[in-house]
C-alpha positions in Angstrom: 181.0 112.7 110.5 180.5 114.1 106.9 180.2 112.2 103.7 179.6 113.0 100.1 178.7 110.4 97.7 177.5 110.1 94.0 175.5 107.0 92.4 174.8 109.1 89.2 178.6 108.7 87.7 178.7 105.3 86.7 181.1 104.2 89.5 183.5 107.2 89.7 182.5 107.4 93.9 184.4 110.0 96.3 184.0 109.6 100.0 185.9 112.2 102.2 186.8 111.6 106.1 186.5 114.1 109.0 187.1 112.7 111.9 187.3 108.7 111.2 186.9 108.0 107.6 189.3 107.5 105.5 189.3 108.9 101.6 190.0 106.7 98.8 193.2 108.6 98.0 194.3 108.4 101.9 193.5 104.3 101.5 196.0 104.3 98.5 198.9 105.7 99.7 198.2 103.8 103.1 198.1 99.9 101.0 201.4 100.7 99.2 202.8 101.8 102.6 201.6 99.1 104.4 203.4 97.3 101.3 206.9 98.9 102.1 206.5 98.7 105.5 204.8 95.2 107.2 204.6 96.6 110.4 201.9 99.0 109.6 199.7 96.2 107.5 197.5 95.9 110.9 196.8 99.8 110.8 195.9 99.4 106.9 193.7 97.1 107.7 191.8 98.4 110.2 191.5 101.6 107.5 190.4 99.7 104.9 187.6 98.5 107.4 186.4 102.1 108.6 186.3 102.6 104.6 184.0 100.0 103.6 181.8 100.5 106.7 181.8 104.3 105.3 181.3 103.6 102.0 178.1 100.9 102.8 176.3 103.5 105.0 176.7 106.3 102.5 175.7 103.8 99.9 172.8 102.5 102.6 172.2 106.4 102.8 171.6 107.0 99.3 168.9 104.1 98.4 166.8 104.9 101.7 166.8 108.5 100.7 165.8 107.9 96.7 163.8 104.3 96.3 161.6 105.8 98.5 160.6 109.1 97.3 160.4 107.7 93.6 158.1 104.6 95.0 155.8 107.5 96.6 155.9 109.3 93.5 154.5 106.0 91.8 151.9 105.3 94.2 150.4 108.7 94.3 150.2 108.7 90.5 148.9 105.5 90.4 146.2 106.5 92.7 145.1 109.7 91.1 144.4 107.4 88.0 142.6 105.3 89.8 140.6 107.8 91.5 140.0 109.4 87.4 139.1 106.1 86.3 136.5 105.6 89.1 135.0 109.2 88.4 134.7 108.3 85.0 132.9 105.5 85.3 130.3 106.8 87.7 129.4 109.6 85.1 128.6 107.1 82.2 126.3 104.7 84.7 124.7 107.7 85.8 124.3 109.3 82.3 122.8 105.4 81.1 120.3 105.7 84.4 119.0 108.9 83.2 118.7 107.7 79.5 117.3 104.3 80.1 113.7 105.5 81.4 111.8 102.1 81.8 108.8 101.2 79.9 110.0 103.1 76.2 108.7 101.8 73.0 111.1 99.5 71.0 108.8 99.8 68.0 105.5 100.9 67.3 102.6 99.7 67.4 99.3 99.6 65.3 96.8 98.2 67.4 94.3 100.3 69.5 91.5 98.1 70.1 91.6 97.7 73.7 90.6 100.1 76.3 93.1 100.1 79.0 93.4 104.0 80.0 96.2 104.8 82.8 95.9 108.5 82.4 97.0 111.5 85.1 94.0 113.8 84.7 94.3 117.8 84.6 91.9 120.2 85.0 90.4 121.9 81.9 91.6 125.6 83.1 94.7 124.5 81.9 94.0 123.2 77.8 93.3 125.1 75.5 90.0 124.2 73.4 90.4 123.7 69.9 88.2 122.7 66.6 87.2 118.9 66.5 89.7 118.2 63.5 93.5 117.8 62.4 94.3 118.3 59.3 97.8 117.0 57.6 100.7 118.3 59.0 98.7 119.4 61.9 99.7 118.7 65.6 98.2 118.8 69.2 100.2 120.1 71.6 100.8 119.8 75.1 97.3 119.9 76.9 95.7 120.8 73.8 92.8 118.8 73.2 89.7 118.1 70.2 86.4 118.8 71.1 83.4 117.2 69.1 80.8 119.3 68.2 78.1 118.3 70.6 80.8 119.1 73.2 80.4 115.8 75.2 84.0 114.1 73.6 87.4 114.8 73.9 90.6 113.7 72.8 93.0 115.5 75.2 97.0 115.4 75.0 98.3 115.2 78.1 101.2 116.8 80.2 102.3 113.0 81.2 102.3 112.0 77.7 99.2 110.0 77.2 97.2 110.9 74.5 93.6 110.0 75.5 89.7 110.0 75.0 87.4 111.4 77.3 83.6 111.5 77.3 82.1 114.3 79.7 83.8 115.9 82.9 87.9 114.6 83.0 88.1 111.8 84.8 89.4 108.3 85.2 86.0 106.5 85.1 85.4 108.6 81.9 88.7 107.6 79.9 87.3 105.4 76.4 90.8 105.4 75.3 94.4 106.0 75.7 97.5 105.4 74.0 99.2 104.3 77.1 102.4 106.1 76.7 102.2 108.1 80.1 105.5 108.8 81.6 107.5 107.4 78.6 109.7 109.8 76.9 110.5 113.1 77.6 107.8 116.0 77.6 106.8 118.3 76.3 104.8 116.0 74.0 102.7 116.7 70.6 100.0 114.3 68.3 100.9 115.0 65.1 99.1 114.5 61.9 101.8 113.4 59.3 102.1 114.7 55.9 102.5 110.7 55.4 98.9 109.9 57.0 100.2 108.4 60.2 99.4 109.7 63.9 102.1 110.1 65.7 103.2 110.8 69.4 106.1 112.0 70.1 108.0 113.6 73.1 110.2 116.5 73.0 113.1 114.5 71.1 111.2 113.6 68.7 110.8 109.9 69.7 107.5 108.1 68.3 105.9 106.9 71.7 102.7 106.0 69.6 101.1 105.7 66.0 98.2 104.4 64.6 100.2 102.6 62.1 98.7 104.4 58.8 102.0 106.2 57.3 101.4 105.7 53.5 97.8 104.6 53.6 94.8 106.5 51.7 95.2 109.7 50.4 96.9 112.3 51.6 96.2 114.9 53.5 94.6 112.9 56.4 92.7 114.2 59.2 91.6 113.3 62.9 88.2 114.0 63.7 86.7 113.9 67.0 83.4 112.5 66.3 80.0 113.4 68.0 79.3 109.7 68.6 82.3 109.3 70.9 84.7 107.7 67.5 88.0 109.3 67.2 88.4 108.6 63.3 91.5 109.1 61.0 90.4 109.8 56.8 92.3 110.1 54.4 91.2 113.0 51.6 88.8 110.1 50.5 87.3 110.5 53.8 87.7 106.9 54.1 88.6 106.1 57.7 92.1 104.7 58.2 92.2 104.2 62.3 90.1 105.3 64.7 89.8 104.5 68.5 86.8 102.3 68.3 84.3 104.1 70.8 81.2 105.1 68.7 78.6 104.9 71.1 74.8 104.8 70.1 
């Protein structure tokens, strides 16, 4: 059995018969002559029947063969957004993880009386020795360290970030002082002596991790000394002392 049919046409449908289906032309011509003639009503019934039944399955045909396909379609579109959506949002959490490093300064802060020093220590093959004074616009970079005179201080930038004060060999029994910023940020870090007279540290986006909370004090330009006593001290051009680490020792 063979049958065409067309839902596209706003109800113009054709149905043709081979071999037990009747076309709509064919059921026509059989109700007018089942009109002239009552004794073949019966048989136009019985047409009009295989008709219908035709017409449903083609009809029944059609929708199983369409709805389907556009329904699968749908889904699979729906799903690929979803799955977009989902990749998406795993990026962004991940880039926020990476970001939000815990334990970041908010805001600095100006205090550096206490002596709490958390430092990871490196060996001195690796810094590079320098004068025992920064002058304004100056800047100690990563590993670099002062050296007072006498040769028994120093005030050593570290690859972790902590910017601390050592007296004698490097160690942790020897820290006097620290600005307790190891592992915040992002390295490479650098001290740096401000053209505005505050001491900053920052990490390689420029981020303040530290200061000592001087910026427009004194005269400029400042300078951070590294004091044979064991003091780290910030002067102004007065040389009056601005900050310093508070570890003179007699």
């Amino acid at each position: 059995m063979i049958c065409a049919y067309s839902c596209c046409n706003n109800g113009e449908a054709s149905s043709e018969r081979t071999g037990g289906v009747i076309s709509i032309g064919q059921q026509e011509e059989g109700l007018l002559a089942s009109k002239q003639n009552p004794e073949n009503s019966a048989k136009d019934k019985k047409r009009n029947i295989l008709f219908i039944a035709s017409k449903r399955k083609v009809d029944q045909a059609d929708g199983d063969g369409c709805i389907p396909q556009l329904d699968r379609k749908r889904k699979a579109l729906i799903a690929a957004t979803c799955v977009l959506v989902v990749a998406i949002l795993i990026i962004v959490i991940i880039i926020i993880c990476l970001l939000a490093r815990p334990g970041e300064y908010g805001s600095l802060s100006s205090s550096s009386s206490t002596i709490a020093p958390t430092p990871q220590l490196h060996s001195t093959s690796s810094a590079q020795s320098i004068p025992s004074q920064l002058i304004g616009h100056a800047e100690l970079k990563e590993n670099d360290y002062l050296l007072s005179n006498n040769g028994g201080y120093r005030a050593y930038m570290q690859g972790d970030g902590n910017f601390v004060l050592y007296v004698g060999p490097l160690s942790k029994s020897n820290a006097l002082w620290s600005s307790k910023t190891a592992g915040r940020g992002y390295p490479p870090y650098r001290l740096w002596v401000q053209g505005d007279n505050n001491l900053v540290v920052y990490d390689v986006h420029s981020k303040a991790l530290w200061s000592s909370g001087t910026a427009g004090k004194g005269t400029k330009p400042a300078r951070l000394i590294m004091q044979d006593d064991g003091n780290l001290v910030l002067y102004d051009a007065s040389s009056r002392a601005l900050w310093s680490s508070k570890t003179a020792r007699s």
